[in-house]
N, CA, C and O atoms as a Tinker XYZ file with bonds, in Angstrom:
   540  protein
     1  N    115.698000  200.159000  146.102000    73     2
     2  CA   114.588000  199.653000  146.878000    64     1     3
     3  C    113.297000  200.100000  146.200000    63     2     4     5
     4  O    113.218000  201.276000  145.845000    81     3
     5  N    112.228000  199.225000  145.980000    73     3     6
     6  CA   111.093000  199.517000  145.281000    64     5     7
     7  C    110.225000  200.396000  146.202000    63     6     8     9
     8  O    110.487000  200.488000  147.401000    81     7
     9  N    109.282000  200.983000  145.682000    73     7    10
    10  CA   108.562000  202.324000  145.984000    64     9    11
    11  C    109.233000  203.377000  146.960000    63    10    12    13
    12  O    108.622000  204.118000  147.729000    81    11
    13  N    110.689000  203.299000  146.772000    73    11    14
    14  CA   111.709000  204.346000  147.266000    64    13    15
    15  C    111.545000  205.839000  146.349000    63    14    16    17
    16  O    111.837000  205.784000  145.155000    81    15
    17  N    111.184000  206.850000  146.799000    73    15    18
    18  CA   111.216000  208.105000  146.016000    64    17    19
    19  C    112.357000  208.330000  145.491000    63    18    20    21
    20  O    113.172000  207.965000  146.338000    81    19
    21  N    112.841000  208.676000  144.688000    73    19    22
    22  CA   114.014000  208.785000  144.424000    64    21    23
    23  C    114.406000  210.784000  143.697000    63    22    24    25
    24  O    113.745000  211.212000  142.751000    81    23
    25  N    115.396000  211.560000  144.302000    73    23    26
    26  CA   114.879000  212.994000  144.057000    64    25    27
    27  C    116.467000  213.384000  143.251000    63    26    28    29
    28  O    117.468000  213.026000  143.871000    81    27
    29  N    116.610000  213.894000  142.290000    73    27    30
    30  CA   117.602000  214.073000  141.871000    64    29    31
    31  C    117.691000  215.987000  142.311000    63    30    32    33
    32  O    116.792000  216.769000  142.002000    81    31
    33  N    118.802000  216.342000  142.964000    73    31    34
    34  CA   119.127000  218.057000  143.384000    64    33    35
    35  C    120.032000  218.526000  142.727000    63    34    36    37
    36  O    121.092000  218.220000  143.274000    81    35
    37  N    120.225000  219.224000  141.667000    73    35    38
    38  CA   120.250000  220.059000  140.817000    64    37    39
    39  C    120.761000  221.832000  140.953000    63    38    40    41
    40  O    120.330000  222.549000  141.857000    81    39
    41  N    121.596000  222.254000  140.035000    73    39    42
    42  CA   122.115000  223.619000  140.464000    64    41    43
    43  C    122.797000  223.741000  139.099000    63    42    44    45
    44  O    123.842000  223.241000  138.682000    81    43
    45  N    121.727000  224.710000  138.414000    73    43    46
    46  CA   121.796000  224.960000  136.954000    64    45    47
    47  C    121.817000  225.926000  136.508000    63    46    48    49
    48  O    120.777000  226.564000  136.672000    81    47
    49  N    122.704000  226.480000  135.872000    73    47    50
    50  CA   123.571000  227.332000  135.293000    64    49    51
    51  C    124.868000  227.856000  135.989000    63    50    52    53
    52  O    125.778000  227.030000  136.048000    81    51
    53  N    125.115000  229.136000  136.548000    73    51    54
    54  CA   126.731000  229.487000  136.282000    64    53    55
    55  C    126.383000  229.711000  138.221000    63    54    56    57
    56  O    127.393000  230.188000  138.738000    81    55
    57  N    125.346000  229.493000  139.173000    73    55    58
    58  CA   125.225000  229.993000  140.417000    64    57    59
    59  C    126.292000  229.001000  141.025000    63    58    60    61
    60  O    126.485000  227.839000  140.668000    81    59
    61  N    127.037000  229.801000  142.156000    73    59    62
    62  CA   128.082000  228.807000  142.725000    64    61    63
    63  C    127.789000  228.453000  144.021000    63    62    64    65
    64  O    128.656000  227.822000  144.624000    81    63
    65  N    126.501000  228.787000  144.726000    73    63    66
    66  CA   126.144000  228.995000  145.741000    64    65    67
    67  C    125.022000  227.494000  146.405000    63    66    68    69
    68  O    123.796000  227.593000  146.343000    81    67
    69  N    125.628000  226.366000  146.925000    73    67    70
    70  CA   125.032000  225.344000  147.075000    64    69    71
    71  C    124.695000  225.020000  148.351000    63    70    72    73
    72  O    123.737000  224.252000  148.442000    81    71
    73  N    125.181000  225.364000  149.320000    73    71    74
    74  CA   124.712000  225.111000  150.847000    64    73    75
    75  C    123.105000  224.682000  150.447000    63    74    76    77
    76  O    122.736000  223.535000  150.197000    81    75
    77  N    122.414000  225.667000  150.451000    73    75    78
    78  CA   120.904000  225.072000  150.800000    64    77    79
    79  C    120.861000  224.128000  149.684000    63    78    80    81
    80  O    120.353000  223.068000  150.051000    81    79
    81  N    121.158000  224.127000  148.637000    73    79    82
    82  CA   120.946000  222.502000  147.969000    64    81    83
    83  C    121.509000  221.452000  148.474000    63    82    84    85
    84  O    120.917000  220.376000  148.383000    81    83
    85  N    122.860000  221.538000  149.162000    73    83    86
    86  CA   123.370000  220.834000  149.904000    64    85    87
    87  C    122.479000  220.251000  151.262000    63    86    88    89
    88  O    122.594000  219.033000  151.403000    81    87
    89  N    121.753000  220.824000  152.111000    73    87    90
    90  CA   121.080000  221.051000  153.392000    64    89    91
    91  C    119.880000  220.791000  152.662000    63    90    92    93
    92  O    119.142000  220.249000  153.484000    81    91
    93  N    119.288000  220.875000  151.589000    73    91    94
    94  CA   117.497000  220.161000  151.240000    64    93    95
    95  C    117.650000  218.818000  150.874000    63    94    96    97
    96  O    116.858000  217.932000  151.196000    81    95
    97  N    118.926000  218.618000  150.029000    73    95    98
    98  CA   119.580000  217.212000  149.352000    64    97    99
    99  C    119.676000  215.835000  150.700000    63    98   100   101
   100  O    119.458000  214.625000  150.650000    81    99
   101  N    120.181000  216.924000  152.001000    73    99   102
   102  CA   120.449000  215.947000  153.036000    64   101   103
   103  C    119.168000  215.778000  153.641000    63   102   104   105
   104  O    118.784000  214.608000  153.655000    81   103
   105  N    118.441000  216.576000  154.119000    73   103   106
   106  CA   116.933000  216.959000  154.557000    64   105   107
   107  C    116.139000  215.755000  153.743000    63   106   108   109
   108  O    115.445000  215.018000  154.444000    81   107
   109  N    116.183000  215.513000  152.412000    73   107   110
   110  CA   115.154000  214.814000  151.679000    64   109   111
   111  C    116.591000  213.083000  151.921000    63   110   112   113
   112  O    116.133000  211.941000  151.971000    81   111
   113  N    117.474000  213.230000  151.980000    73   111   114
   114  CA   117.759000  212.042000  152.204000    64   113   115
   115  C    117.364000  211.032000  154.045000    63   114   116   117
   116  O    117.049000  209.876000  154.329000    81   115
   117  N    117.628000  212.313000  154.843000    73   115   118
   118  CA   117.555000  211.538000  156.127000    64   117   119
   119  C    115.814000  211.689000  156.247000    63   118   120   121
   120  O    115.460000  211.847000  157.416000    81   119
   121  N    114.807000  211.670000  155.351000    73   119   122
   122  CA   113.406000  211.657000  155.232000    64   121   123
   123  C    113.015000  210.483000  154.638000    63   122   124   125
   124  O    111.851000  210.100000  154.521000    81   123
   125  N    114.411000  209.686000  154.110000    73   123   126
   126  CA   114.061000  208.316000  153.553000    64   125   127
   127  C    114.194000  208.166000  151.987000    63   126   128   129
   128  O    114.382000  207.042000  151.522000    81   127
   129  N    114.087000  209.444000  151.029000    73   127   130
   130  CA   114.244000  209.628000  149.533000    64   129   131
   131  C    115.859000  209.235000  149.432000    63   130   132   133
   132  O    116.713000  209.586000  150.246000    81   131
   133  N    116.068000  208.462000  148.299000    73   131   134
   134  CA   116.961000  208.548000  147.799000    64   133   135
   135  C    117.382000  209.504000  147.076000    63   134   136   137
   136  O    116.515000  209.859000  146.278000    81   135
   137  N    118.735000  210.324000  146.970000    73   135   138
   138  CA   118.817000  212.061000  146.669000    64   137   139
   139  C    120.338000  211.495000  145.762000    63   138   140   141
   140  O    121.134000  210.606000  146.066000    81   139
   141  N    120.319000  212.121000  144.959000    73   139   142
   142  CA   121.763000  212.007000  143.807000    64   141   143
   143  C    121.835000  213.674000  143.325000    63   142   144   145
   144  O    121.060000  214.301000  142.603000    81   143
   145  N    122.820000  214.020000  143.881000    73   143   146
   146  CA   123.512000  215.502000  143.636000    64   145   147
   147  C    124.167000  215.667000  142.635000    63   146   148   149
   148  O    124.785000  214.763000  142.073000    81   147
   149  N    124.131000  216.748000  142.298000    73   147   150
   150  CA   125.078000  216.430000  140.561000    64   149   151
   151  C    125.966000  217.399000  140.854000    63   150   152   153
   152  O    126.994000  217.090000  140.251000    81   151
   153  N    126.169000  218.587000  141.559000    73   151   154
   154  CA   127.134000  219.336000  141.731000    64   153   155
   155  C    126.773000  220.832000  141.244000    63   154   156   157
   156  O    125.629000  221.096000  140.873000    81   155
   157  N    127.445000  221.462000  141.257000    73   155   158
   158  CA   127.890000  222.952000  140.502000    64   157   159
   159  C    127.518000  222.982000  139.190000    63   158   160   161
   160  O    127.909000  221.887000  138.785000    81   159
   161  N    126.808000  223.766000  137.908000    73   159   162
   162  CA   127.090000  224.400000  136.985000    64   161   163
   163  C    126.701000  223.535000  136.068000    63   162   164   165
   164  O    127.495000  223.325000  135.150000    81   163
   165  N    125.461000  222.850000  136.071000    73   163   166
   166  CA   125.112000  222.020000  135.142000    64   165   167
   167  C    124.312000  222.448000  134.377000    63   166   168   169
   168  O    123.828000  223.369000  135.034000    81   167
   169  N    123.726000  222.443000  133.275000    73   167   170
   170  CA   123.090000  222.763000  131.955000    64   169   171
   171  C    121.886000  222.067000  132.296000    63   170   172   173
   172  O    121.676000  221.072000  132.990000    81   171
   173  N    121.074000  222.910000  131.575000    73   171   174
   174  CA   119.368000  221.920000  131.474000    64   173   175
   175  C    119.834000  220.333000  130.872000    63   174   176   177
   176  O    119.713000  219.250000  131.443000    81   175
   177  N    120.374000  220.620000  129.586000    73   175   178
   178  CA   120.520000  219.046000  129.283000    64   177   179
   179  C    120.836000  217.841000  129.964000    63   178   180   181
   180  O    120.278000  216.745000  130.007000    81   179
   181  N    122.536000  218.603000  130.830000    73   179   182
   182  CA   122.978000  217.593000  131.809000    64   181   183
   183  C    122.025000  217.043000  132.801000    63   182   184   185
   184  O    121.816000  215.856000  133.050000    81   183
   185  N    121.160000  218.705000  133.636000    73   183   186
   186  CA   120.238000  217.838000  134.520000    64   185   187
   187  C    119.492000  216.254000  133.770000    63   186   188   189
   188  O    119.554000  215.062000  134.074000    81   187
   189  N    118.928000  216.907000  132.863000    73   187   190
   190  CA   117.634000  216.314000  132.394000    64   189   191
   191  C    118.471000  214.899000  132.427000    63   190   192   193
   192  O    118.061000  214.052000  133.221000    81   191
   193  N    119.826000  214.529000  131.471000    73   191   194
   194  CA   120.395000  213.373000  131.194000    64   193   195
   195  C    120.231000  212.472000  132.287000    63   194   196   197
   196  O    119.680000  211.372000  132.350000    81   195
   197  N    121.206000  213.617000  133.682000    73   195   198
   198  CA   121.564000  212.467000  134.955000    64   197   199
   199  C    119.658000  212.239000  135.395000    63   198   200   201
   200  O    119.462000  211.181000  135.992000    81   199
   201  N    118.442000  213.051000  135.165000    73   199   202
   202  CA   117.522000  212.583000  135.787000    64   201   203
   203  C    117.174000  211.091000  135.105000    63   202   204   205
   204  O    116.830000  210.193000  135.874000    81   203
   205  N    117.270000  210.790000  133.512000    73   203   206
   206  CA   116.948000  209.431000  132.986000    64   205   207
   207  C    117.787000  208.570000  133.005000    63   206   208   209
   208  O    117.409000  207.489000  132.555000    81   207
   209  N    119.167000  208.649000  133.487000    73   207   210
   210  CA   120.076000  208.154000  133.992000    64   209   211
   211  C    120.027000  207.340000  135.176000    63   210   212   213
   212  O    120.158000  206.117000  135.215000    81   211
   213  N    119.770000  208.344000  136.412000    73   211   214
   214  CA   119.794000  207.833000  137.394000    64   213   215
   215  C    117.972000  207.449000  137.873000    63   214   216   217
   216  O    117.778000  207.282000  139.077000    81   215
   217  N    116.832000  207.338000  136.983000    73   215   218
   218  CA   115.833000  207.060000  136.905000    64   217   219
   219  C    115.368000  207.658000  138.176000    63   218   220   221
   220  O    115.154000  206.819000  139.051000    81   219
   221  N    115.158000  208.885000  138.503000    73   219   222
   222  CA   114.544000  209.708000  138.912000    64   221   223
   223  C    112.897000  209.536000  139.189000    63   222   224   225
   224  O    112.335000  208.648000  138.548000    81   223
   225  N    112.089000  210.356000  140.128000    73   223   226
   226  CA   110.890000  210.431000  139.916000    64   225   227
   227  C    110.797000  212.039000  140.264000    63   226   228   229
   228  O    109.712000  212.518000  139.936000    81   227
   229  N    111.552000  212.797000  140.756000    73   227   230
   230  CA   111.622000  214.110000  140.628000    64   229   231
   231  C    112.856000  214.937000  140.697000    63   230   232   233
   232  O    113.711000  214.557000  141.497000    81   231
   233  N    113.066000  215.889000  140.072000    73   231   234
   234  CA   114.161000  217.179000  140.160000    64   233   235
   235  C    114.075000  218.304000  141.190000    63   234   236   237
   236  O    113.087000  219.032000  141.101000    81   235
   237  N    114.752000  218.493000  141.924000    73   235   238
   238  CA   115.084000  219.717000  142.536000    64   237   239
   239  C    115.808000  220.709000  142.193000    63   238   240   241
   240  O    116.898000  220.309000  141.783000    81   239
   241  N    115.700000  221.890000  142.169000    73   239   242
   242  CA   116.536000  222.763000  141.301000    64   241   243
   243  C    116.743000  223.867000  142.136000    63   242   244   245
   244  O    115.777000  224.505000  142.555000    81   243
   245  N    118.032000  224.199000  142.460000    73   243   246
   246  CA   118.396000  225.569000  143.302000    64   245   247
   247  C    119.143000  226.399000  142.761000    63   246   248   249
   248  O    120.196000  226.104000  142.196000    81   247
   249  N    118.625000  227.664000  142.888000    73   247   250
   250  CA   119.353000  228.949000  142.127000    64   249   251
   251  C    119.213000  230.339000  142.819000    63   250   252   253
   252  O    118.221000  230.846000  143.342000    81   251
   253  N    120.182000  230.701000  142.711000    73   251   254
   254  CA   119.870000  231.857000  143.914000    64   253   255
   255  C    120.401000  232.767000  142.427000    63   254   256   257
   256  O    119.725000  233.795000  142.422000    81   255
   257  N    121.117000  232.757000  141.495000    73   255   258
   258  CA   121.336000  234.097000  140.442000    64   257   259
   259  C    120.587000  234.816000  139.612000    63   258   260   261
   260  O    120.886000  235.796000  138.929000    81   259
   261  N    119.264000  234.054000  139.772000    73   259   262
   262  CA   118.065000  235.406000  139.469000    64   261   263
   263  C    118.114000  234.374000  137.713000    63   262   264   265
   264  O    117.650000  234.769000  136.643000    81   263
   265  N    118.580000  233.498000  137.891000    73   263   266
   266  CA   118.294000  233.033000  136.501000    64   265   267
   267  C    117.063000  232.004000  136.326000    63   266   268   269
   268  O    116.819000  231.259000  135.376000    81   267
   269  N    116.461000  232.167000  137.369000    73   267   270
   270  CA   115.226000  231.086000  137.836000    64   269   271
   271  C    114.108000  231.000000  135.852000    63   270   272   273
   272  O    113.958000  230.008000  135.138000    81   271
   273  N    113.652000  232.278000  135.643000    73   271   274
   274  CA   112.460000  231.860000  134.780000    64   273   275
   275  C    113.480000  232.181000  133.426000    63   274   276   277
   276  O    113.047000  233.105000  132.739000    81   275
   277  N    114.621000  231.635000  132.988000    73   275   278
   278  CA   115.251000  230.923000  131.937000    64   277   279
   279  C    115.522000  229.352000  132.833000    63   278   280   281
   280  O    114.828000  228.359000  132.616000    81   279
   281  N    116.249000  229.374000  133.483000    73   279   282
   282  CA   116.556000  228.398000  133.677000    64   281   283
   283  C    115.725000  226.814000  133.960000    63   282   284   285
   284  O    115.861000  225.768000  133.326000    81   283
   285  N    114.882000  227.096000  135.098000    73   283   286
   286  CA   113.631000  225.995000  135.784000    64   285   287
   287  C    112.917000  225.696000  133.955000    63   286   288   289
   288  O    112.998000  224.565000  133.476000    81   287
   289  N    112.556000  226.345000  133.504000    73   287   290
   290  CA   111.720000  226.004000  132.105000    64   289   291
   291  C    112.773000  225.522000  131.237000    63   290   292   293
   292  O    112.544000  224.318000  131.125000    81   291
   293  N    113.719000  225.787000  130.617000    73   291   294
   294  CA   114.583000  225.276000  130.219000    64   293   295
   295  C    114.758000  223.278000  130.106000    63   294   296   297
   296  O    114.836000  222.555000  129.112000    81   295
   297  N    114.768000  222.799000  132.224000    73   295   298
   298  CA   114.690000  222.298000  132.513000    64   297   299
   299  C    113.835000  221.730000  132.204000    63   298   300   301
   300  O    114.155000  221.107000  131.191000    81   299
   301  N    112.732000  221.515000  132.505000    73   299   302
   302  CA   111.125000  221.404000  131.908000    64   301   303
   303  C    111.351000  220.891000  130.232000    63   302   304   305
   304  O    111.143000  219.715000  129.934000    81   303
   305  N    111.850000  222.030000  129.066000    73   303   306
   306  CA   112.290000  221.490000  128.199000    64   305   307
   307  C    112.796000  220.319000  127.892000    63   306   308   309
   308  O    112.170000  219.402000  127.362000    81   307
   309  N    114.371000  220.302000  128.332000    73   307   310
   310  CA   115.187000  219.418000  128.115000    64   309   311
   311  C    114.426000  217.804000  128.709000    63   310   312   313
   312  O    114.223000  216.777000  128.060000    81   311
   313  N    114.234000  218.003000  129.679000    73   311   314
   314  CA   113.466000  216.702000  130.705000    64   313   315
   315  C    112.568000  216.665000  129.214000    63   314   316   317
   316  O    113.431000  216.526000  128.348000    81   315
   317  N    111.461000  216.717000  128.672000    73   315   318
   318  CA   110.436000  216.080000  127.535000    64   317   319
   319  C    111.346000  216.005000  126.565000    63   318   320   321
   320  O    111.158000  214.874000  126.117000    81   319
   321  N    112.474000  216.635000  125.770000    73   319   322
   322  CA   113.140000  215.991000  125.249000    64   321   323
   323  C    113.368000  214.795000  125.495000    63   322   324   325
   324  O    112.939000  213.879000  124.793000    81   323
   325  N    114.187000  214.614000  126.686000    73   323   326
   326  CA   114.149000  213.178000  126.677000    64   325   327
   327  C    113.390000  212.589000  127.307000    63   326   328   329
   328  O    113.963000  211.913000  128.161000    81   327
   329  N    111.929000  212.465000  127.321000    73   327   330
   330  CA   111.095000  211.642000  126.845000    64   329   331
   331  C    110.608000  211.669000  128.619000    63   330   332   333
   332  O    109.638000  210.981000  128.939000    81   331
   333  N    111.265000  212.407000  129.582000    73   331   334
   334  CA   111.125000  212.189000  130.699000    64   333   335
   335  C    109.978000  213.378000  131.508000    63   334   336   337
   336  O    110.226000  213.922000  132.584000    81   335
   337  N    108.848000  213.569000  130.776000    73   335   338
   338  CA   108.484000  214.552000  131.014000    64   337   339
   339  C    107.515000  214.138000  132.286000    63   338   340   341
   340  O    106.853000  215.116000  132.634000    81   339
   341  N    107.239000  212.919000  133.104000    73   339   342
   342  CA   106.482000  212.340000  134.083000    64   341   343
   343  C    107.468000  212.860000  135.401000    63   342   344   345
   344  O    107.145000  212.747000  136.584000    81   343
   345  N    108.776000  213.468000  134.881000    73   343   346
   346  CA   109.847000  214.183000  136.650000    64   345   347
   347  C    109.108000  215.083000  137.022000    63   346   348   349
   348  O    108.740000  215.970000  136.252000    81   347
   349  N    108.734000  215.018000  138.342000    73   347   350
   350  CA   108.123000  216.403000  138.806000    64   349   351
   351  C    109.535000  216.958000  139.052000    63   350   352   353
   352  O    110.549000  216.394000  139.462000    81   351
   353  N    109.225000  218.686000  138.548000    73   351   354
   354  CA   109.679000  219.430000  139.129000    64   353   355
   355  C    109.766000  220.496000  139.847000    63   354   356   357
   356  O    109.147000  221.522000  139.563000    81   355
   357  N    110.627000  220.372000  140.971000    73   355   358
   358  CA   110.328000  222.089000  142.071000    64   357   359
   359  C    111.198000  222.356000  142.307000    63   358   360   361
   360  O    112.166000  221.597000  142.254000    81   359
   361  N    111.241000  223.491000  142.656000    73   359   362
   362  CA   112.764000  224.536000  142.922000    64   361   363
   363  C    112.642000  225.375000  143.966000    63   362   364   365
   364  O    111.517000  225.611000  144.405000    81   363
   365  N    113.737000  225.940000  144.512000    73   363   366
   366  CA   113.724000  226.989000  145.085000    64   365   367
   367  C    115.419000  228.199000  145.028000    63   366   368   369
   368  O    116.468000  228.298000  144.391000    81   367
   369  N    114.838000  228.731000  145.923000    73   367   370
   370  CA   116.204000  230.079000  146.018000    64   369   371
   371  C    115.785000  230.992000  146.098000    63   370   372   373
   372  O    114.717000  231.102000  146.700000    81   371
   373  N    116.463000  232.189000  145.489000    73   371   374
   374  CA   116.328000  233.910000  145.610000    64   373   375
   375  C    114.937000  233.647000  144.307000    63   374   376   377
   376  O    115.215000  233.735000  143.111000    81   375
   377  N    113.672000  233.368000  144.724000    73   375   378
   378  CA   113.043000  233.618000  143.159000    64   377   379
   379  C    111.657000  234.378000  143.849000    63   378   380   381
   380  O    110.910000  233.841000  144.667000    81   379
   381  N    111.513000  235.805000  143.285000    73   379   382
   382  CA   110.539000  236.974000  143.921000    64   381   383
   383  C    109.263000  235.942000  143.365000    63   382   384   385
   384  O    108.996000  235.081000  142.527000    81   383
   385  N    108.627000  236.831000  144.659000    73   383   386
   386  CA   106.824000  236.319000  144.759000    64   385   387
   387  C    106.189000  236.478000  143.459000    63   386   388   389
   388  O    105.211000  235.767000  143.228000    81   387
   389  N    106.584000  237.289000  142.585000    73   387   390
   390  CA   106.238000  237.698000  141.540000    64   389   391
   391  C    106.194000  237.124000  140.177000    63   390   392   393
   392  O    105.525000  237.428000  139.190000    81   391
   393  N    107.426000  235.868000  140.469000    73   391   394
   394  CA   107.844000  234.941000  139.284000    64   393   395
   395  C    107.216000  233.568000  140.073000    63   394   396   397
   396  O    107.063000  232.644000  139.274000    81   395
   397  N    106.957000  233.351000  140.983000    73   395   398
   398  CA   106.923000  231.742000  141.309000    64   397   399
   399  C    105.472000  231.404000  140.329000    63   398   400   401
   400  O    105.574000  230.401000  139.623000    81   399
   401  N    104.111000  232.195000  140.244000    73   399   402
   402  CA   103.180000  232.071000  139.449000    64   401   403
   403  C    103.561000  231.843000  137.879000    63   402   404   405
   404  O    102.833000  231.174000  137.146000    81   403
   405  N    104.559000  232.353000  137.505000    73   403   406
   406  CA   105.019000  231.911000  136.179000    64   405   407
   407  C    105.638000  230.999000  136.245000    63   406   408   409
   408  O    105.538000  230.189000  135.323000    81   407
   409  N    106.459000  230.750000  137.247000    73   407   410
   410  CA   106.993000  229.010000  137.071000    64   409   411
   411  C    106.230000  227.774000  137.237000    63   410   412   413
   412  O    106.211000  226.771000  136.524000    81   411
   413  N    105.458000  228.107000  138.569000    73   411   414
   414  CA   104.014000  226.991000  138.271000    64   413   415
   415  C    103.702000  226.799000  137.450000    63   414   416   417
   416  O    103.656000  225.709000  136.880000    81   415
   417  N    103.205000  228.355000  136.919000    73   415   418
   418  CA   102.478000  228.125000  135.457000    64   417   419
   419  C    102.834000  227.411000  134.135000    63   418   420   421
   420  O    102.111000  227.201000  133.162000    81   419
   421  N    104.047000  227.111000  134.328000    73   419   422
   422  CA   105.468000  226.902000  133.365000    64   421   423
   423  C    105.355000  225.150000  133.582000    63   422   424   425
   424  O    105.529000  224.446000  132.587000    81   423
   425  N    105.130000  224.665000  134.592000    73   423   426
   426  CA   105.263000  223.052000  135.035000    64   425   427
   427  C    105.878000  222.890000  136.674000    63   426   428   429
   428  O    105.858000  221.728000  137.080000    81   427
   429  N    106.442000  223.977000  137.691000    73   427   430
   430  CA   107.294000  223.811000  138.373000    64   429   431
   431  C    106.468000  223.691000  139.167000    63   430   432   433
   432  O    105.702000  224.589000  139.518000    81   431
   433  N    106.496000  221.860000  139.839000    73   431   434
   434  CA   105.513000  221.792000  141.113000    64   433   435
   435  C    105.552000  223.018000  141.660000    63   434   436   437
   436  O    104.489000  223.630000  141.561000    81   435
   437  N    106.520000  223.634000  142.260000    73   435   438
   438  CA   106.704000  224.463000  143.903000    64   437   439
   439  C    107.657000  224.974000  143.655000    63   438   440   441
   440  O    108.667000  224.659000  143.025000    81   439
   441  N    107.214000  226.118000  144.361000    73   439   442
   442  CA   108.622000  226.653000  144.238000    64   441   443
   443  C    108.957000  227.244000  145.904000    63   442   444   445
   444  O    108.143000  228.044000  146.366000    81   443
   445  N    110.065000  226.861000  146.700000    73   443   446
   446  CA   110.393000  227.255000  148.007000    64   445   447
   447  C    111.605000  228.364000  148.180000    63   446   448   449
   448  O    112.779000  228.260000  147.822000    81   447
   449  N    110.912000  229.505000  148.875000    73   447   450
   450  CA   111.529000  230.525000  149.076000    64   449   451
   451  C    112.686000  230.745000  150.042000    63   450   452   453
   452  O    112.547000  229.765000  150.774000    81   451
   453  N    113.696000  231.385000  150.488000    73   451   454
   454  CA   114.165000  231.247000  151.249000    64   453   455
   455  C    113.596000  231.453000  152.773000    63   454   456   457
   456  O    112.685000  232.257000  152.970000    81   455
   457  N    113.984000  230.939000  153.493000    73   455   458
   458  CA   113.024000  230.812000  154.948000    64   457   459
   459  C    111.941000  229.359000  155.053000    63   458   460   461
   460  O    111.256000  229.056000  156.030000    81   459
   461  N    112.037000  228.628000  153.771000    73   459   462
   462  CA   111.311000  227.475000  153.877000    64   461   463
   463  C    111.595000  226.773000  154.824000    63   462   464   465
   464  O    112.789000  226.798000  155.121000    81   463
   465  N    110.637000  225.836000  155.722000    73   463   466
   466  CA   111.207000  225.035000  156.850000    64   465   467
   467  C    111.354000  224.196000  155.542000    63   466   468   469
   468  O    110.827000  224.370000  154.443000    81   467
   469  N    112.395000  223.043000  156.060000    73   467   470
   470  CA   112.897000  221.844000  155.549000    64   469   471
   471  C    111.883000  221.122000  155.734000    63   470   472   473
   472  O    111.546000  220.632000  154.656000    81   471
   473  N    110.923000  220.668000  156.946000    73   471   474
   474  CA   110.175000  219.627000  156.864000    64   473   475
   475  C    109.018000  219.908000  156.172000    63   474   476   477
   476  O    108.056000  219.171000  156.386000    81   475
   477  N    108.816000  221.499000  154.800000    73   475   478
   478  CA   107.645000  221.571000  154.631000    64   477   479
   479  C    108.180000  221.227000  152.851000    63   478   480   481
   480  O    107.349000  221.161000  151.945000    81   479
   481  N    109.335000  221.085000  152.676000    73   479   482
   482  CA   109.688000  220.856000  151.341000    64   481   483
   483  C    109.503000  219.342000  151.329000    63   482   484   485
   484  O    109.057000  218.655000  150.409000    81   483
   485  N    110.037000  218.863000  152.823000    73   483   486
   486  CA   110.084000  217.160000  152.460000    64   485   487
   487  C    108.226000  216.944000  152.411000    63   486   488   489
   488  O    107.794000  216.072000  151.657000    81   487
   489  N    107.526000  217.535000  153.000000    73   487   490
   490  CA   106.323000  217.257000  153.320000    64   489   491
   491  C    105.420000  217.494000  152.010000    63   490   492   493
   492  O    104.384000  216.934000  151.652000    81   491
   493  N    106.062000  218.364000  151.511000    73   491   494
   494  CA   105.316000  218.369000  149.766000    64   493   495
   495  C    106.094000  217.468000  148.649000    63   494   496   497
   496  O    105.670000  217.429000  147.494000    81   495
   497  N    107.225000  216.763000  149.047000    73   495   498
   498  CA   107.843000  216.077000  148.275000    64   497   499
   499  C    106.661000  214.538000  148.122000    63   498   500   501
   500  O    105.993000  214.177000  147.153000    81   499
   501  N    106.806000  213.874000  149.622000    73   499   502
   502  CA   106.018000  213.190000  149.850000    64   501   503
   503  C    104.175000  213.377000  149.533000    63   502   504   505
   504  O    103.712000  212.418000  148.915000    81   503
   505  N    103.506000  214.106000  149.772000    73   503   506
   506  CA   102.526000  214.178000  148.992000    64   505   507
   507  C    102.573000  214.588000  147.398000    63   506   508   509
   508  O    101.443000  214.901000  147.025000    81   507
   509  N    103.238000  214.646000  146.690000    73   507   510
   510  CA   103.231000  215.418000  145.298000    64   509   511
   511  C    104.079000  214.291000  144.150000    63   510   512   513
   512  O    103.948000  214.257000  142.927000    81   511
   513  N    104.936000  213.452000  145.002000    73   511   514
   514  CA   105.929000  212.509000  144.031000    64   513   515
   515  C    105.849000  211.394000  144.591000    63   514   516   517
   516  O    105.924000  211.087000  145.780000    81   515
   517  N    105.628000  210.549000  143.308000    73   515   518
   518  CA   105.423000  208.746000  143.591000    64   517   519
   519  C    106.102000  208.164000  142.937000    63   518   520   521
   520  O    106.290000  208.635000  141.815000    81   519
   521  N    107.010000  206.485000  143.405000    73   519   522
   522  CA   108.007000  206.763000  142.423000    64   521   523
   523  C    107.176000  205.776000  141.326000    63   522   524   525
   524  O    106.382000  204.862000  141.545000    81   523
   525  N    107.792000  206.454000  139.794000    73   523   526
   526  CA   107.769000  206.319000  138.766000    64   525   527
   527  C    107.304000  204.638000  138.514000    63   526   528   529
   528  O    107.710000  203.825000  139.345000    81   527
   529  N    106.582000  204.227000  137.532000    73   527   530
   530  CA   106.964000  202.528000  136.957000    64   529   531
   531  C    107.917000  202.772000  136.184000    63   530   532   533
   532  O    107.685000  203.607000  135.310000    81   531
   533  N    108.776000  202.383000  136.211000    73   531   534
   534  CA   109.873000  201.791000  134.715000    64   533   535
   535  C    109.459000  200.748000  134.383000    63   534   536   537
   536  O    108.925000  199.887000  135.083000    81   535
   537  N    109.758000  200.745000  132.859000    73   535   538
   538  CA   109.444000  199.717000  131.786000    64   537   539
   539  C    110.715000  198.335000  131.703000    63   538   540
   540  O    110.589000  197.429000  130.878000    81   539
């Protein structure tokens, strides 16, 4: 459907822990975004692939193993590799007050802590991501 957001949710590297990606994935779907989950244990590359794949206009990324400032940038990487560097991206999980300023700083729209209400992630989804033109 045209000017449908479309949010790809994400869980990158070795964390096995998906409930709340599971529960933001559903949150941003019954908000009207179209949401494509990729599962468990995916690599920056894989994200980045399924985001130009499934023509994305943003990434979500959840990590609770403390691997947040390798991993989210990584992401960031791989995504301009392939050429997709217009995905916003934001994340959340276990990531201290202390690192979210370096991930901003890094490219990561947002970053949501645990205790986030759900309607304030969908509420920055919607002001912050538009979907994309494709060529």
């Amino acid at each position: 459907m045209a000017g449908t957001i479309r949010v790809l949710v994400a869980k990158p590297g070795l964390d096995g822990h998906d409930r709340g990606a599971k529960v933001v994935a559903r949150a941003l779907r019954d908000a009207g975004f179209e949401v494509v989950y990729t599962g468990l244990h995916q690599t920056p590359q894989m994200i980045a692939k399924a985001a130009v794949q499934e023509d994305v206009d943003a990434v979500g990324l959840s990590i609770m193993s403390g691997a947040h400032n390798t991993l989210f940038p990584a992401v960031l990487d791989a995504l301009r590799a392939e050429g997709a560097s217009d995905v916003v991206v934001f994340g959340g999980g276990i990531v201290p007050k202390d690192d979210v300023a370096r991930l901003t700083d890094a490219g990561v729209g947002a970053v949501f802590t645990p205790g986030t209400r759900l309607e304030e992630i969908v509420a920055w989804v919607r002001a912050h991501v538009r979907p994309r033109e494709l060529a």
